[in-house]
C-alpha positions in Angstrom: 4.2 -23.0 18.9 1.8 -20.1 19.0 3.0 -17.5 16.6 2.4 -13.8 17.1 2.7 -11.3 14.0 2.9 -7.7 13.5 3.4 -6.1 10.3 4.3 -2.5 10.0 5.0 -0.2 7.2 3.3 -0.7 3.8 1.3 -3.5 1.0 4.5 -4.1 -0.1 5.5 -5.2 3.7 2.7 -6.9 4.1 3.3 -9.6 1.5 6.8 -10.5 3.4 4.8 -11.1 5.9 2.0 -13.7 4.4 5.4 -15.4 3.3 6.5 -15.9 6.3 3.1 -16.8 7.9 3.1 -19.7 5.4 6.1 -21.4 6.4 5.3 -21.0 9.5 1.8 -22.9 8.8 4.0 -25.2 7.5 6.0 -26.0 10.0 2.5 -26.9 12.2 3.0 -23.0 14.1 -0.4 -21.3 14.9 -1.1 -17.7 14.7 -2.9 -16.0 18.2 -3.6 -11.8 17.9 -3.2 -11.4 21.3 0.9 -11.2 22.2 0.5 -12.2 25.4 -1.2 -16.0 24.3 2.3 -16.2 21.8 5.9 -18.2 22.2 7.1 -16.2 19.8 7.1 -12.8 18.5 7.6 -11.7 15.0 7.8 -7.4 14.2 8.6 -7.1 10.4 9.2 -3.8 10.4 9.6 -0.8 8.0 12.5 1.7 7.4 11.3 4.5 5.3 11.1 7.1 6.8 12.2 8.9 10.5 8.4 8.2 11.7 8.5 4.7 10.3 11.4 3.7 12.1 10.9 5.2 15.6 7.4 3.1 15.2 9.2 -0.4 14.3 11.9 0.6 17.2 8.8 0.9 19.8 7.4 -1.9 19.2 10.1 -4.5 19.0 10.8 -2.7 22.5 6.3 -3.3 23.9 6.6 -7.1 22.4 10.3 -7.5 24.2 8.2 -7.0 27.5 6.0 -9.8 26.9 9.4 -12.3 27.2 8.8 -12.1 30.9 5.9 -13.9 30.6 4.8 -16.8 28.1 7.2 -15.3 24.9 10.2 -17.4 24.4 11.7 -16.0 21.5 11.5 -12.4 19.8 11.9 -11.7 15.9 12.6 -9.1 14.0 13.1 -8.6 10.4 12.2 -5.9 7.3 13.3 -2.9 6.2 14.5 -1.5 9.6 16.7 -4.8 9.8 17.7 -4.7 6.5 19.0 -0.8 6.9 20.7 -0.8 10.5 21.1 -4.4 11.5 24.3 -4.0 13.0 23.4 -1.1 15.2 20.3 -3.0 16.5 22.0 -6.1 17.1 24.3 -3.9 19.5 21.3 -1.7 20.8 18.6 -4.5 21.2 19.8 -7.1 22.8 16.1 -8.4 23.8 15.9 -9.8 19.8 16.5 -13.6 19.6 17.0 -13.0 15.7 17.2 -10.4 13.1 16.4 -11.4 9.7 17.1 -8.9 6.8 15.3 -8.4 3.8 18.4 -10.2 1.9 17.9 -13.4 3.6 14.5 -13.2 2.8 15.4 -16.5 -0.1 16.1 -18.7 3.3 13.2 -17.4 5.2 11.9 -20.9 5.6 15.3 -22.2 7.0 15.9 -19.3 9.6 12.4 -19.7 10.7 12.7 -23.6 11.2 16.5 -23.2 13.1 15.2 -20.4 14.9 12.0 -22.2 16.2 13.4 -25.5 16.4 11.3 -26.7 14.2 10.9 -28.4 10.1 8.6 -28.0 7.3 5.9 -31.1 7.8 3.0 -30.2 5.1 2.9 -28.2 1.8 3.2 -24.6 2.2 0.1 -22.7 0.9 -0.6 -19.3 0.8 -1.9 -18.0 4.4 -3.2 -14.2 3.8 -2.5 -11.4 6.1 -5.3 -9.4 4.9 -9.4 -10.6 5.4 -9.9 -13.1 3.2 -11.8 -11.5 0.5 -9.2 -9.1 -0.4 -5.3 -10.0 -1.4 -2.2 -8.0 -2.6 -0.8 -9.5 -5.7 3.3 -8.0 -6.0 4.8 -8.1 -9.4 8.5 -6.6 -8.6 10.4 -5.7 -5.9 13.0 -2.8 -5.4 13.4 0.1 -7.0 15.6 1.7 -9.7 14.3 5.4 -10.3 16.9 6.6 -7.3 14.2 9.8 -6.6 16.8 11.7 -4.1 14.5 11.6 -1.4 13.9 7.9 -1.1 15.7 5.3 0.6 13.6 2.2 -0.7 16.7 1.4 -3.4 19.1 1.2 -0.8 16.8 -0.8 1.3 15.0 -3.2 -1.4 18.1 -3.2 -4.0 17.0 -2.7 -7.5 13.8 -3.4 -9.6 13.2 -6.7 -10.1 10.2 -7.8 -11.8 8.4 -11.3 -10.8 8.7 -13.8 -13.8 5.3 -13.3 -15.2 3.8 -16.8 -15.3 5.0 -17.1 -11.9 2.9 -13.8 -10.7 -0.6 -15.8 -12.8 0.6 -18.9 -10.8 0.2 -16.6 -7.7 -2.7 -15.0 -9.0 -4.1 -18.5 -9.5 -3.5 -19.5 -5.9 -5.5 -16.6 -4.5 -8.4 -17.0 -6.9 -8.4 -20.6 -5.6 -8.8 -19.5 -2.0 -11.6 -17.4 -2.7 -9.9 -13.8 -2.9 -12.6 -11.4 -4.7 -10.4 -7.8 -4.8 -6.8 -8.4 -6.5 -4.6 -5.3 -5.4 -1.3 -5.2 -7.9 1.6 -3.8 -5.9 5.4 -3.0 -6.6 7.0 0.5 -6.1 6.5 1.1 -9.5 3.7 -1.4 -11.2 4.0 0.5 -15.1 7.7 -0.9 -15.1 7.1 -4.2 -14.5 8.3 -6.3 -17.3 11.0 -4.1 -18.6 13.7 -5.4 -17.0 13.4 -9.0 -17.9 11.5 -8.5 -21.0 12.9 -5.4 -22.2 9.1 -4.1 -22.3 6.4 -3.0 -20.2 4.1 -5.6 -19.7 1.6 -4.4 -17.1 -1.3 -4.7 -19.8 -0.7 -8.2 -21.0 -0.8 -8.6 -17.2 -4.2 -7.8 -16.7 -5.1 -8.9 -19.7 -4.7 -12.6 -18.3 -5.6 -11.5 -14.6 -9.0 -10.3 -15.9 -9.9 -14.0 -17.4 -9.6 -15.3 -13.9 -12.5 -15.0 -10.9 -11.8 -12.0 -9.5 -14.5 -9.0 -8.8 -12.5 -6.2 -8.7 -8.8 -5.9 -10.2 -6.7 -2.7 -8.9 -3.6 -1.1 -9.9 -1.6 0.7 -7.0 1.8 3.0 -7.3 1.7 4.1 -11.0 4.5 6.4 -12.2 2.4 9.3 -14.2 5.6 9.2 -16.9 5.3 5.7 -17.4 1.4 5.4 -18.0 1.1 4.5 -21.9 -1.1 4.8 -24.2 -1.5 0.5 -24.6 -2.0 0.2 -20.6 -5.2 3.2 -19.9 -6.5 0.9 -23.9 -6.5 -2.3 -22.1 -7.6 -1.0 -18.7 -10.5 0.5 -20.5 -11.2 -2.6 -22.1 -10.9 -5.3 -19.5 -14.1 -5.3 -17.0 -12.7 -6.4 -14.0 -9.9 -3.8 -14.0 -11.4 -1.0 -11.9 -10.3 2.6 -13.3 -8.3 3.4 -10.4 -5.3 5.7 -10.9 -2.2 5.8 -8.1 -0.1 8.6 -9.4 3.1 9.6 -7.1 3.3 12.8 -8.3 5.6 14.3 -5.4 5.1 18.0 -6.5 3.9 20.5 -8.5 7.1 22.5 -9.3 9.3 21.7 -11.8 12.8 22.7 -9.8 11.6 20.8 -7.3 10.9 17.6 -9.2 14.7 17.8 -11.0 16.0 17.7 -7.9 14.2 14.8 -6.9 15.5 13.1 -9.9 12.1 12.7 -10.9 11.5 11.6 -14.7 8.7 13.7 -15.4 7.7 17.4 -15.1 4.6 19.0 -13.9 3.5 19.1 -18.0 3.8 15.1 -18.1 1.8 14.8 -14.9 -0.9 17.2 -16.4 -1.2 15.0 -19.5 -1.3 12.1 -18.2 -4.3 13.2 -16.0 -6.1 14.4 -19.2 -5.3 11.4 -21.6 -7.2 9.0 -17.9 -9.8 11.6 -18.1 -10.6 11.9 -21.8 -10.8 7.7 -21.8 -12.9 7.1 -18.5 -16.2 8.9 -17.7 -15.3 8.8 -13.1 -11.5 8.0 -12.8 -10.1 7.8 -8.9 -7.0 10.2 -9.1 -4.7 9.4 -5.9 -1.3 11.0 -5.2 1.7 11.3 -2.8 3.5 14.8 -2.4 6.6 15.8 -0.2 6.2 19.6 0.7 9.5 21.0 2.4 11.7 19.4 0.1 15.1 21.2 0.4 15.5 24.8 -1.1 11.6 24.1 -1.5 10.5 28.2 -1.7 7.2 29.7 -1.2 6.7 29.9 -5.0 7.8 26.5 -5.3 5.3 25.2 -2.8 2.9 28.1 -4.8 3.2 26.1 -7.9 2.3 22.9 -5.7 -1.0 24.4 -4.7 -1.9 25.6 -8.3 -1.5 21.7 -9.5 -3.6 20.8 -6.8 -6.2 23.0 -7.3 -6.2 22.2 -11.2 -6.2 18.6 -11.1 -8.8 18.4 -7.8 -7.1 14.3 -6.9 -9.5 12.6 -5.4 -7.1 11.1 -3.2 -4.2 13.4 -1.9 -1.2 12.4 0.5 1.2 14.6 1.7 3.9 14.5 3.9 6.7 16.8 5.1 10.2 16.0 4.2 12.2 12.8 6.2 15.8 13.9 5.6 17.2 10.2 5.3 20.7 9.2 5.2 22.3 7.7 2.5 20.0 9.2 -0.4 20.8 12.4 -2.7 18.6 14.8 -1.3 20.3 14.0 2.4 23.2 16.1 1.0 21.7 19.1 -0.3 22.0 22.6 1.0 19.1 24.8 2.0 17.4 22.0 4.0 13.9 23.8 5.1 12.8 24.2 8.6 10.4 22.1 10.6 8.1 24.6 11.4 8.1 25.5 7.6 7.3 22.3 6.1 4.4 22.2 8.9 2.9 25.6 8.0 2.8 24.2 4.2 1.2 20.7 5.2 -0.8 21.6 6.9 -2.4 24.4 4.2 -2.1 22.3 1.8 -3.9 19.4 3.8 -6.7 21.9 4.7 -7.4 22.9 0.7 -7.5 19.2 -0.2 -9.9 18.4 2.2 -12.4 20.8 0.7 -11.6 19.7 -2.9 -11.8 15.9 -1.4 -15.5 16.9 0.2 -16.6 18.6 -3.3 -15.5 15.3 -4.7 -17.3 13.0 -2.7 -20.8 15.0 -3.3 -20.9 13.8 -6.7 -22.0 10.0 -5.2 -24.8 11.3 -3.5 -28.2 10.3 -4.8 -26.9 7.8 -6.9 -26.1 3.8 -6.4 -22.7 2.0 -5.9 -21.7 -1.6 -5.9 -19.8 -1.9 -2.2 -17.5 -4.7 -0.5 -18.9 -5.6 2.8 -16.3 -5.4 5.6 -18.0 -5.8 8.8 -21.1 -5.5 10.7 -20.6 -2.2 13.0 -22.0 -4.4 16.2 -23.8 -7.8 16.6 -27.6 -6.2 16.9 -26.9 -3.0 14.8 -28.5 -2.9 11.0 -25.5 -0.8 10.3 -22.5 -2.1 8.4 -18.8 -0.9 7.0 -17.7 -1.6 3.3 -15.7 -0.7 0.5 -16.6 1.2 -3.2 -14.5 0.2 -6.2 -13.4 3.9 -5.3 -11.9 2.7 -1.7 -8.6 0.6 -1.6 -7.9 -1.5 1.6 -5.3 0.5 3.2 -7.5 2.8 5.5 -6.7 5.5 2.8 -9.3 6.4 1.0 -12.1 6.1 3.5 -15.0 3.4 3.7 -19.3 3.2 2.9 -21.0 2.9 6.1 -24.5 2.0 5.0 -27.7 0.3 7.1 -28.8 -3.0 5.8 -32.3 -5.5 6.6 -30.5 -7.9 5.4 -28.2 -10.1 7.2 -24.8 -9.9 5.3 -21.2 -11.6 5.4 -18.0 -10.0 4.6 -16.7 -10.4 1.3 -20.5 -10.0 -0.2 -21.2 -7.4 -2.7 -24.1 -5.5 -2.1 -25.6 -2.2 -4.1 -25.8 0.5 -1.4 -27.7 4.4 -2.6 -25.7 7.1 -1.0 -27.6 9.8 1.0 -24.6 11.6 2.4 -20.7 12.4 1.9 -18.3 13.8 3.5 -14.7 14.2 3.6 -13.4 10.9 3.6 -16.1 8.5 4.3 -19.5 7.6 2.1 -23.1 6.8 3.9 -26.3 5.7 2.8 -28.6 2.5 2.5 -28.4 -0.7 0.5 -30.9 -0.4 -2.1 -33.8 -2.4 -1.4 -34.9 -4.9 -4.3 -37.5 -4.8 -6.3 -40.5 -7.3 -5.2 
């Protein structure tokens, strides 16, 4: 059968979804992009916030239009399915079958009875990202219980991956020709702790940076957790880019007790200045929630003032999902829509400045860059990555023009002329002779 796949919600997401793309593979399906060329319909969908789950809700409803034409059978599964499966198996009839996130170790089994189908080669790993670039996950779930987070309720509790099972996984994507290794979990420092009783993350990349990867990235780092042996070996290993995913969540101190957040603003200022005092041009990235409940204008003050002090390269904010279920769903003194807005979108506007100011300090000088894509067939003008840039559509992209002709997944050296906001551009640097 022709298989068609969408994948919402986050990296984390995404690697359910390779999974099930390999079994599929393996069971002789193929993949088509367009929905209306597939028998089937998968939507793996995510459940984390309000936004989130009105997205995964649309679109199971746009691919259920397509079973009046070729579509046989519609999918879903994910965190959506995983949260209210018993509500949408009663308001979504159009779904063949749901599969939650705790069926996830019989995947290849539902798939095959769903499909009518059975397992007739090896599985191997099929990516859903280009094929240059991979996530690697080393745990799942989640067992810091922040009060405004629903993922523990939704993914169960941290759980790291046996770790010569995650180098057998790493092993498979180096085999396959993966270049950027992106480590994932919803908190990477932890991993190890729970089945080791210590953090391992260093060892980790230790053993990831003997293998063939260019570029080694560590995504979703708890600022409380980041020790002294991890920013060592990170400085040490060459691979390991000096990228820095801190979830900070806020700059005031009330705020982030109620949160049940480990860490006060003090630990989030020391762990910027220990990164800082052992690499010469960190990348500082951060989530914050403004319009937390009881959040007050000094609060959201105090939020600002971090900002401004630390100057992230990276800054995402978001106002408030009041989901049910989690601590902060309960508390009095919810703020007001229109409030949490006004902050956002102030905040928003002063990191944008701070983010431009940032980006000036790459012009006039060379970086190394991950070809993405040509911009059209006759243009010289082509989109890529810096070490700076993960592969989310977060950070922003290089946009650089080129004589040469050059393929996706090539590193080139591209001089930057210009920044701005997001987004570098420039040329790639002619060689000598």
């Amino acid at each position: 059968m022709k298989i068609g796949l969408v994948s919402l919600g986050c990296s984390k997401n995404l690697i359910d979804t390779q999974n099930a793309l390999s079994f599929l593979k393996a069971s002789g399906h193929t993949f088509v992009s367009d929905p209306k060329k597939a028998d089937v319909i998968i939507v793996n969908t995510c459940g984390f916030i309000e936004s989130a789950k009105q997205e995964s809700i649309n679109t199971i409803l746009e691919m259920a239009d397509y079973k009046q034409h070729r579509c046989k059978k519609l999918i879903a599964m994910g965190c959506l399915v995983q949260r209210y499966r018993r509500e949408l198996e009663e308001e979504l009839p159009e779904v063949d079958r749901f599969i939650s996130i705790d069926e996830y170790r019989d995947m290849e089994k539902i798939l095959n009875e769903t499909l009518a189908s059975e397992t007739i080669c090896q599985r191997e790993i099929v990516l859903a990202t280009e094929p240059y670039t991979s996530y690697l996950r080393i745990a799942d779930g989640c067992s810091n219980h922040c009060t405004f987070c629903a993922i523990p309720l939704i993914r169960g509790r941290y759980t790291s991956v046996p770790f010569e099972e995650v180098l057998e996984n790493a092993r498979q994507l180096q085999a396959i020709g993966v270049k950027e290794l992106n480590i994932i979990a919803q908190d990477s420092t932890m991993y190890g702790k729970d089945l080791y009783g210590r953090l391992r993350l260093h060892e980790l990349l230790i053993e990831l940076n003997k293998m063939d990867f260019h570029w080694i990235r560590v995504l979703y780092m708890y600022p409380d957790e980041i020790y002294d042996g991890l920013l060592d070996s990170m400085a040490s290993l060459k691979k390991v880019i000096p990228y820095f995913d801190i979830p900070s969540q806020h700059g005031s101190d009330r705020i982030l007790k109620l949160m049940n957040r480990r860490g006060r603003k003090q630990d989030i200022q020391k762990t910027v200045r220990d990164i800082r005092e052992k690499f010469a041009d960190p990348i500082l990235r951060t989530t914050v929630i403004v319009g937390f409940p009881s959040e007050t204008d000094e609060d959201f003050r105090q939020l600002m003032d971090l900002t401004e002090e630390i100057r992230w390269d990276r800054l995402g904010a978001f106002a408030y999902s009041r989901e049910e279920g989690t601590g902060a769903c309960r508390l009095p003194d919810q703020v007001d829509e229109k409030t949490a807005q006004k902050r956002l979108d102030e905040l928003m506007q002063r990191q944008s400045q701070i983010s431009l100011e940032n980006n000036q300090r790459y012009e006039g000088s060379t970086i190394e860059v991950l070809v993405e894509r040509k911009k059209s067939f006759n243009s010289p003008y082509y989109q890529g990555r810096g070490w700076m840039h993960a592969p989310d559509d977060i950070d922003g992209h290089v946009f650089f023009r080129s004589d040469q002709a050059l393929e996706p997944g090539q590193f080139v050296e591209v001089e930057i002329e210009r920044a701005e906001i997001y987004d570098l551009f420039g040329r790639e640097k002619r060689k000598e002779g």
